[in-house]
N, C-alpha and C positions, 0 to 999 in steps of 0.2 A: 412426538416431534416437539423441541423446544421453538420459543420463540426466537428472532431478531435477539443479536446478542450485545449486552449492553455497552453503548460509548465507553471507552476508556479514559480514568482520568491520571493523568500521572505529573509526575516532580520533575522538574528541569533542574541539577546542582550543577553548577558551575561560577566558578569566580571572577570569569571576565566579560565586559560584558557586554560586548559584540557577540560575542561566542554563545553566550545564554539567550539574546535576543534574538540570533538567527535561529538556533537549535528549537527555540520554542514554537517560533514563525513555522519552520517546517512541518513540526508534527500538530498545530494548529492546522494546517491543512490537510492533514489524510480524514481522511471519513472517518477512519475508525477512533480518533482521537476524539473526547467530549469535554474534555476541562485541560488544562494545561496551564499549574503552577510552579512559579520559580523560587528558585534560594540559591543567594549568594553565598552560601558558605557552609564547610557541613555541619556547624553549627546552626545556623536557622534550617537546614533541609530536616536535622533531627526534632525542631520545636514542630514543623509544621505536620510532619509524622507523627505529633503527638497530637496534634488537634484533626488531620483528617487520613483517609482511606484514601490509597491507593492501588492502582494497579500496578505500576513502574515506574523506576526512576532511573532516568537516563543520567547519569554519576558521573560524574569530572573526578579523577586521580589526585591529580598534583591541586594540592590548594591548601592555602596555606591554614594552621590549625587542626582541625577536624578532615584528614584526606579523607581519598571516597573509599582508601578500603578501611578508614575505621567507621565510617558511615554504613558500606555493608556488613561488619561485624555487629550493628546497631541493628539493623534490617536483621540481621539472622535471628535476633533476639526475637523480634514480634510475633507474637498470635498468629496473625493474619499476615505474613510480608509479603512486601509488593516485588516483582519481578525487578533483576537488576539488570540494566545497560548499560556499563562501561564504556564511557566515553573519553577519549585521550589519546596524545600527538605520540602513544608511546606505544610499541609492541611487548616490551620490557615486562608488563604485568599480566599477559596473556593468561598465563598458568594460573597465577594465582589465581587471577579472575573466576576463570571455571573450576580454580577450585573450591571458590567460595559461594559457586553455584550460578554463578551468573549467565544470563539468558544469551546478551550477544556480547561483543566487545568494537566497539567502531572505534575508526581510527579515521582522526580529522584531519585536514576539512571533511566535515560529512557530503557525500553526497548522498542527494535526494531519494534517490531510488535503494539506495543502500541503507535507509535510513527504514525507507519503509518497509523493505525483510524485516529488519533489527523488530516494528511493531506486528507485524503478522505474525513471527514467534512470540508475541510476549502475549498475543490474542491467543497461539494456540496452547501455550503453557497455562491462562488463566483459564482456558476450558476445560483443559485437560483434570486441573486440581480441583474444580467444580464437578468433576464425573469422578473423581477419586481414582486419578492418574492416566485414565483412559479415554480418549475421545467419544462421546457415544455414538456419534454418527461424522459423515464425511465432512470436511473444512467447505463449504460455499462462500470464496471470500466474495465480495463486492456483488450478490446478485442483484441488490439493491443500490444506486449510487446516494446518497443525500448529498443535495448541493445548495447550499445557503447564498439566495441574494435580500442582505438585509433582512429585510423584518419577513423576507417570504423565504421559506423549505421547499425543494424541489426535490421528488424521491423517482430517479430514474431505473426501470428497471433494465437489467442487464439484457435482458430477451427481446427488448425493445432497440435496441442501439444495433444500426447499419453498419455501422463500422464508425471509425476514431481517426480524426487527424490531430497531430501534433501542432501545436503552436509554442515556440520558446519553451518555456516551464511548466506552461499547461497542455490541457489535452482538450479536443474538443468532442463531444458523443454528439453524431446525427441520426436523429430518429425521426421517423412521422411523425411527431407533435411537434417538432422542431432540433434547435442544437441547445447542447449545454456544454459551458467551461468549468472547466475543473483544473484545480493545480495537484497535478500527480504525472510521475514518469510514466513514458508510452512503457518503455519496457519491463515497468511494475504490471502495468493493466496486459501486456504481452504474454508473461509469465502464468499470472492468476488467472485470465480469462480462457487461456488455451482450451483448458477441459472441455470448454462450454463451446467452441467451435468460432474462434478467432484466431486469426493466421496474419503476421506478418506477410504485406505485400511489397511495402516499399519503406526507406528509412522513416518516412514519416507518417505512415497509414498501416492502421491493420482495419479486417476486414471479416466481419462475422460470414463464416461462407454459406451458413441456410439461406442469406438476404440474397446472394447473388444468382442470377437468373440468367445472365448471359456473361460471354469475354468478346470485346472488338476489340479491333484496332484503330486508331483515328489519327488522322493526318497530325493533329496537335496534342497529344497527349501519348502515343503511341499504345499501347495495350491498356487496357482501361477491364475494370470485375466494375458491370453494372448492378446497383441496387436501385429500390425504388424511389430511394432520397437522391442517392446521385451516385456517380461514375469515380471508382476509385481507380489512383495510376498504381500499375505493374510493374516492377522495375526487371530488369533482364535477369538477375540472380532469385528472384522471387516466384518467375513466372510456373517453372514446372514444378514446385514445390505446391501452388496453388492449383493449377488444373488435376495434380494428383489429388488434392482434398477434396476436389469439385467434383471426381470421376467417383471417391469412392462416398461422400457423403449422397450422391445422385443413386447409388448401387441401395444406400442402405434408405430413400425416399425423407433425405433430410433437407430436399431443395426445394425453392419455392414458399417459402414461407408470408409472402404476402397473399400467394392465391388463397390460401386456405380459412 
């Protein structure tokens, strides 16, 4: 079994520079992100390719000098190259793009959650080259959260978390030792976490269902999935989607996990 797979560090090109400071801000906050540097232009994006390793570079198109597809004809060259993301307001270069091997291709404004597929393929592409094309074992995205306050790291595990509320941009995980914020889409952690036995309940709650131990219903909340940390709400599109997960995780002795 390999270890924790290492932070990614990657290149932000872009020439404007709202656009570069929002795009960097973003993927400064996924987890899996561990350094995130930028370049104005693709001429500095190719100096600092020459001074460090990368894993991806999320590449701006149109810019003026050096665009980003002569930046990735530059990338094709290396040794070692780092995964390309195509970034730009255009559909125009789609083709090329993948034909030049590029990993995603997003089309701005970025949004959030869209941004972080674009890095969970660039995670599984640098695994994949690391086993000589082939994954050796199955993807566990996030079983681990790390969540940095200041000078303290906080590593939550995913088997720990009750379930997840949404707040604005971030997400909140409630567990027995408490809660923690994190800035990441609910329907990123929706997606990845499925396998492991989380279920959308309501637009703003998912709800790991081993935690849940009972369903009521209350004057003030209406149908409520009780966990140990607290009472998650049900929404009426949600509800039998949920007691079907309840009825057959209880069949296969996946309930109750605080008893045990």
């Amino acid at each position: 079994m390999s270890g924790s797979p290492r932070a990614l560090r990657v290149l932000v090109v872009e020439d404007e520079t709202s656009t570069r400071e929002e795009l960097a801000d973003l993927l400064a906050d996924l987890p899996e992100i561990g350094e995130v540097l930028v370049a104005e232009s693709g001429t500095r994006a190719v100096q600092l390719m020459g001074a460090h390793v990368f894993d991806a570079v999320f590449l701006d198109i149109s810019m003026p000098g050096l665009d980003g597809m002569d930046v990735a004809r530059v990338i094709g060259r290396l040794s070692s190259p780092p995964s390309i993301v195509f970034v730009t307001a255009s559909e125009s270069h789609a083709i090329e793009a993948f034909g030049i091997g590029a990993v995603d291709y997003l089309l701005k404004p970025i949004r959030p959650e869209r941004l972080a597929e674009s890095v969970s393929r660039v995670g599984a592409a640098r695994r994949a080259a690391a086993n000589g094309g082939v994954e050796s074992e199955p993807r566990d995205e996030l079983a681990v959260v790390q969540i940095d306050h200041g000078r303290r790291t906080v590593f939550v595990r995913r088997d720990d978390v009750q379930f997840v509320e949404a707040h604005g941009d971030y997400i909140r995980l409630h567990t027995a030792q408490g809660t923690h914020l994190i800035r990441l889409p609910l329907s990123y952690l929706e997606e990845i976490w499925a396998p492991a036995g989380f279920v959308r309940v309501h637009r703003g709650y998912l709800v790991a269902v081993g935690w849940v131990h009972d369903l009521r219903v209350t004057s003030s909340s209406g149908l409520v999935a009780c966990t140990p940390v607290g009472d998650v709400p049900v929404s009426r599109r949600h509800a039998r989607g949920l007691k079907e997960q309840l009825l057959e995780a209880a069949r296969k002795g996946q309930l109750g996990r605080a008893a045990r």
